[in-house]
C-alpha positions as CSV (number, residue, x, y, z in Angstrom):
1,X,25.4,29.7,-42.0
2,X,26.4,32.1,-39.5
3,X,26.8,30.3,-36.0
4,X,24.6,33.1,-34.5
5,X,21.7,32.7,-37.0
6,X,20.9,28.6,-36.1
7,X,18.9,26.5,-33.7
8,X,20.1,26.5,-29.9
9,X,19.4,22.7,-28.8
10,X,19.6,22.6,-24.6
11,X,20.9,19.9,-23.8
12,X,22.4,18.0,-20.3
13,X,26.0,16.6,-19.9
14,X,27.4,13.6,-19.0
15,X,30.9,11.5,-19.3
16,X,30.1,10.6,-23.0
17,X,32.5,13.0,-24.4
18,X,29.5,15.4,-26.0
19,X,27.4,12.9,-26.8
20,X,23.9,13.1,-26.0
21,X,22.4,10.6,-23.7
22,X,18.7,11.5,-22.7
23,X,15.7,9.8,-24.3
24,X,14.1,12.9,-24.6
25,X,17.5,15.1,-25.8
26,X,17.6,12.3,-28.4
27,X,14.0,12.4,-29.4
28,X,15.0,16.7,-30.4
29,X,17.9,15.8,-32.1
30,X,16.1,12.8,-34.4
31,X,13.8,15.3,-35.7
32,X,16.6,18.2,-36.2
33,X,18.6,15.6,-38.1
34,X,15.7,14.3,-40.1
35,X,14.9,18.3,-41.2
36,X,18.8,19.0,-42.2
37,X,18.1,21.7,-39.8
38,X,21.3,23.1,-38.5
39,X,21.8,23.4,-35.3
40,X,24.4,23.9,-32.0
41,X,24.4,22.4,-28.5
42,X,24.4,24.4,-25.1
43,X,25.0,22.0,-22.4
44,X,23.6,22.7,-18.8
45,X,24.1,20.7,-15.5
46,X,20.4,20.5,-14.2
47,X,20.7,22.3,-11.5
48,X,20.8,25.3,-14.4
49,X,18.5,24.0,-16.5
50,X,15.5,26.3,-14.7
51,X,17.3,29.6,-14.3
52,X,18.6,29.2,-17.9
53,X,15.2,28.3,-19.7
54,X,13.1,30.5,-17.5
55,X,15.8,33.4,-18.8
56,X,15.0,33.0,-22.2
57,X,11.1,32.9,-22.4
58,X,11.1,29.0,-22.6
59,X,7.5,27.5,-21.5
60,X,6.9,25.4,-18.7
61,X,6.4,21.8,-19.8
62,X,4.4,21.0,-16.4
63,X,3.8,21.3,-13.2
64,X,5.6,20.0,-9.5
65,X,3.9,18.3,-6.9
66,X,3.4,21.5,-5.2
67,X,1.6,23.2,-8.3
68,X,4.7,25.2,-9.7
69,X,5.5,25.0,-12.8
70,X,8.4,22.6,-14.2
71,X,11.0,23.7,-16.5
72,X,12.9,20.5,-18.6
73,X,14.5,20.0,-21.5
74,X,14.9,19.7,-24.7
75,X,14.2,23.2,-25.5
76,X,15.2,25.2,-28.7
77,X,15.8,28.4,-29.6
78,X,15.2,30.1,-33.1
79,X,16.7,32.8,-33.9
80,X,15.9,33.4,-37.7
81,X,12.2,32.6,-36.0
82,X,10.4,35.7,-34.1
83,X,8.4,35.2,-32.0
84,X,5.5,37.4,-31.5
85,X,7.2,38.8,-28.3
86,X,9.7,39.8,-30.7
87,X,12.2,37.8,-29.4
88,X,13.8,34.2,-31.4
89,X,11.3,31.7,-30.8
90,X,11.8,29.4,-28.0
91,X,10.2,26.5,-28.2
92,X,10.0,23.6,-25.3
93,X,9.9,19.5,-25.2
94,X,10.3,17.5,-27.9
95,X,6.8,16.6,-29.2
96,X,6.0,20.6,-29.3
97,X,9.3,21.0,-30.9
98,X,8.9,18.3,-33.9
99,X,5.9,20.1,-34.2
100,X,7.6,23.3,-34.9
101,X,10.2,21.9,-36.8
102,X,7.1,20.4,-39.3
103,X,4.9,23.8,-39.7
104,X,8.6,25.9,-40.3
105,X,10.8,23.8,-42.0
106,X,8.6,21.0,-44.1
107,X,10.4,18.5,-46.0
108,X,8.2,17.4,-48.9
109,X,11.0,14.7,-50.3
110,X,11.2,12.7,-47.3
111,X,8.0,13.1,-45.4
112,X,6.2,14.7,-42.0
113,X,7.1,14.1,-38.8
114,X,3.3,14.2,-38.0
115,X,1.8,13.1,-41.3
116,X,-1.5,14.8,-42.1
117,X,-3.8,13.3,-39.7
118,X,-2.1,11.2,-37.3
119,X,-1.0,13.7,-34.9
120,X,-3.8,12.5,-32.6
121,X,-2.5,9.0,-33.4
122,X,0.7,9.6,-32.5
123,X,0.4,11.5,-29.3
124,X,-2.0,8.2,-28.6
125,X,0.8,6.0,-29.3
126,X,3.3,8.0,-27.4
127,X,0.8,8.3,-24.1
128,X,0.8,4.5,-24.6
129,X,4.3,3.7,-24.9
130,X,5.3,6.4,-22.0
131,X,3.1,4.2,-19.8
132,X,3.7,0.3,-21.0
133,X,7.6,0.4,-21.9
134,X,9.6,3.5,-20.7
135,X,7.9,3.4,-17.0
136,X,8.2,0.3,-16.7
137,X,11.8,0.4,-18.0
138,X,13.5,3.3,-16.9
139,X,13.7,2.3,-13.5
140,X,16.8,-0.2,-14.8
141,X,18.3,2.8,-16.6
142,X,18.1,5.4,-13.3
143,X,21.3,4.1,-11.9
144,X,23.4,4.5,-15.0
145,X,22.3,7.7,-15.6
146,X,23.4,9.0,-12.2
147,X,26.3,7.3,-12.6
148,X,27.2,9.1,-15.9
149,X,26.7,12.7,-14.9
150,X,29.1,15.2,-13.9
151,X,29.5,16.2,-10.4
152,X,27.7,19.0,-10.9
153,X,24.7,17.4,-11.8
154,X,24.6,14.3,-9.8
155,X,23.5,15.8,-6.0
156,X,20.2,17.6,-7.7
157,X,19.1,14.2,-9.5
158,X,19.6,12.4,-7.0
159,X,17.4,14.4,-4.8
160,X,14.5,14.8,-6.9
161,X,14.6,11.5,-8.6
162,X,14.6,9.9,-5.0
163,X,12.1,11.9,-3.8
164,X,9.7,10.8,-7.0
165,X,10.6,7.4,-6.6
166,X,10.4,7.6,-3.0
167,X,13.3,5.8,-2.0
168,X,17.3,5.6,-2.5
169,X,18.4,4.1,-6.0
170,X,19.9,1.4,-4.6
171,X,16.6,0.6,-3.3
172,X,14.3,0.8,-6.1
173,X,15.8,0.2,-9.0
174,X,16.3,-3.4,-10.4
175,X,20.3,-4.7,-10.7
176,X,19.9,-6.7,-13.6
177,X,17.1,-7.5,-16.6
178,X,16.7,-10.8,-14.8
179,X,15.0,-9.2,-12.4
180,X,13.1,-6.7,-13.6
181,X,9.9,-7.0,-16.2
182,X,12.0,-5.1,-18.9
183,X,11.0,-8.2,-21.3
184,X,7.2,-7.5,-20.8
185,X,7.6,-4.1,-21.5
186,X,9.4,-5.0,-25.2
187,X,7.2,-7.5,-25.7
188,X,4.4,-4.4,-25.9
189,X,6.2,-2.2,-28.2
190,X,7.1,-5.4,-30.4
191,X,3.5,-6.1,-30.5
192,X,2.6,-2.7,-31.5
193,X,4.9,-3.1,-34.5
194,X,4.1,-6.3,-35.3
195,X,0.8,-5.1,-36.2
196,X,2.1,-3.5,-39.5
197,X,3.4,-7.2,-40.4
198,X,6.0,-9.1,-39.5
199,X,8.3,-8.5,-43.0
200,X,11.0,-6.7,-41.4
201,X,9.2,-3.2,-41.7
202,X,10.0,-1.3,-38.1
203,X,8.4,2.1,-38.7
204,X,5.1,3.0,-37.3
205,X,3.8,4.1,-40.0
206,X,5.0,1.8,-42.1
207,X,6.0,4.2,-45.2
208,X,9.1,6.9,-43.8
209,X,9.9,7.8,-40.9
210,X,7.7,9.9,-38.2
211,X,8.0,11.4,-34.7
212,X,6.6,7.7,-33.4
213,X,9.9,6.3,-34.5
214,X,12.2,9.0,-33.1
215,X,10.4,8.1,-29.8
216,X,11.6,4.6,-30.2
217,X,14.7,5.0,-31.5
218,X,15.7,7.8,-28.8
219,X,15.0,5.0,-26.5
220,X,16.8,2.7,-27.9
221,X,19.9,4.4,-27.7
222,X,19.5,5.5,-24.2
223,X,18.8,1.9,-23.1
224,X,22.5,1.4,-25.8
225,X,24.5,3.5,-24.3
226,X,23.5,3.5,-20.6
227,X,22.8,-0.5,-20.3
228,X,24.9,-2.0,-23.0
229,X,25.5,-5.2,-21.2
230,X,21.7,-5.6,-20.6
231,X,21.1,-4.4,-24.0
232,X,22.4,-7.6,-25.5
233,X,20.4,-9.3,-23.8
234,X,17.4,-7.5,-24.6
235,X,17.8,-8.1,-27.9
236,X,17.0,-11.6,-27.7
237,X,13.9,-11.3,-26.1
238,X,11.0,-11.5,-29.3
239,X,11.3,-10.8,-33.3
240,X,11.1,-7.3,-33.2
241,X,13.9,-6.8,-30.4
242,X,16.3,-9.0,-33.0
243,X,15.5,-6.4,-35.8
244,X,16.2,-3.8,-33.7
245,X,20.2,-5.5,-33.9
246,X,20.4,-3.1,-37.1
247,X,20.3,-0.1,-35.3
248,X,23.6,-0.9,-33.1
């Protein structure tokens, strides 16, 4: 397939040698992967990430403290997709884009994303876990990540991230697992899963694989590669986080 002809995935650099990093970046590239979808990576240093995404149609995926609108990533581009501005279609953040990826590309042989029916369900379980595990987790992660970007990134996160958080990194964010309630927060999603029966089943769902367990497993490998010292550690903390050993 012509290189012009597949997905665009946007994605943010770091030191990892082209190897994505973000939770949410990872979440996208779960689902392409699941599909078979081809696709190539454009890499943008956030300060570009607005200019770029604003060029090419993509949506706003909310709105700044002051009331104007937010431009992130993931977003995709499709060009053998057009859009009814007759354009490629250009779709933006992850859950909208697995939704995409479902209606335009279904894969009947290994399952939906969002299973008929539990789309509701899932944004549920996502709204739930944004709250009880990654808030209360990222804040351990923050650090890493700045320390990971390139230099051309690094001065605009700082800023806004600091200003959200409203105080320096150093500050705010936790040095260690000891000291943070990282555990609490696992202890929630294991919980969750523990719900489907504790025979070594991890999915969500409990059947194949859906968006609910790209969600985790994007997180996962954030926490993997930006924490990998505290990430052994984690995975001592309850039955669930020891089946989670599989996955690194």
């Amino acid at each position: 397939m012509a290189s012009d002809s597949i997905i665009t995935l946007y994605d943010v650099p770091s030191d990892f040698n082209g190897k994505a990093w973000s939770l949410n970046m990872w979440k996208a590239r779960y689902a392409l992967n699941y599909k078979g979808v081809p696709y190539k990576t454009v890499w943008l240093e956030y300060p570009e990430i607005e200019p770029t995404i604003r060029s090419i149609g993509a949506a706003p995926t909310r709105k700044k403290p002051d009331g104007s609108p937010l431009y992130t990533l993931p977003v995709i581009v499709d060009p053998s997709r057009t859009a009814p501005s007759g354009g490629p279609t250009v779709v933006s953040e992850s859950f909208h884009i697995a939704e995409y990826l479902d209606e335009t590309y279904p894969t009947p042989s290994t399952g939906a994303l969002f299973p008929p029916g539990t789309k509701a369900l899932q944004q549920l379980f996502y709204d739930h876990f944004f709250k009880n595990v990654l808030m209360v987790t990222i804040p351990m992660a923050l650090p890493e990540m700045f320390k990971h970007l390139n230099e051309g990134s690094r001065p605009y996160w700082r800023l806004t991230r600091e200003a959200m958080l409203g105080g320096k990194l150093e500050e705010v964010c936790p040095k260690s697992s000891e000291k943070w309630d990282g555990h609490l927060a696992f202890g929630v999603l294991a919980a969750l899963l523990d719900k489907n029966g504790k025979d070594g089943n991890t999915l969500v769902m409990g059947t194949h694989p859906t968006f609910s367990d790209f969600v985790i497993a994007a997180f996962l490998e954030m926490h993997f590669l930006l924490c990998p010292e505290e990430w052994q550690r984690m995975r001592t903390w309850n039955d669930q986080c020891a089946k989670w050993r599989s996955v690194h």
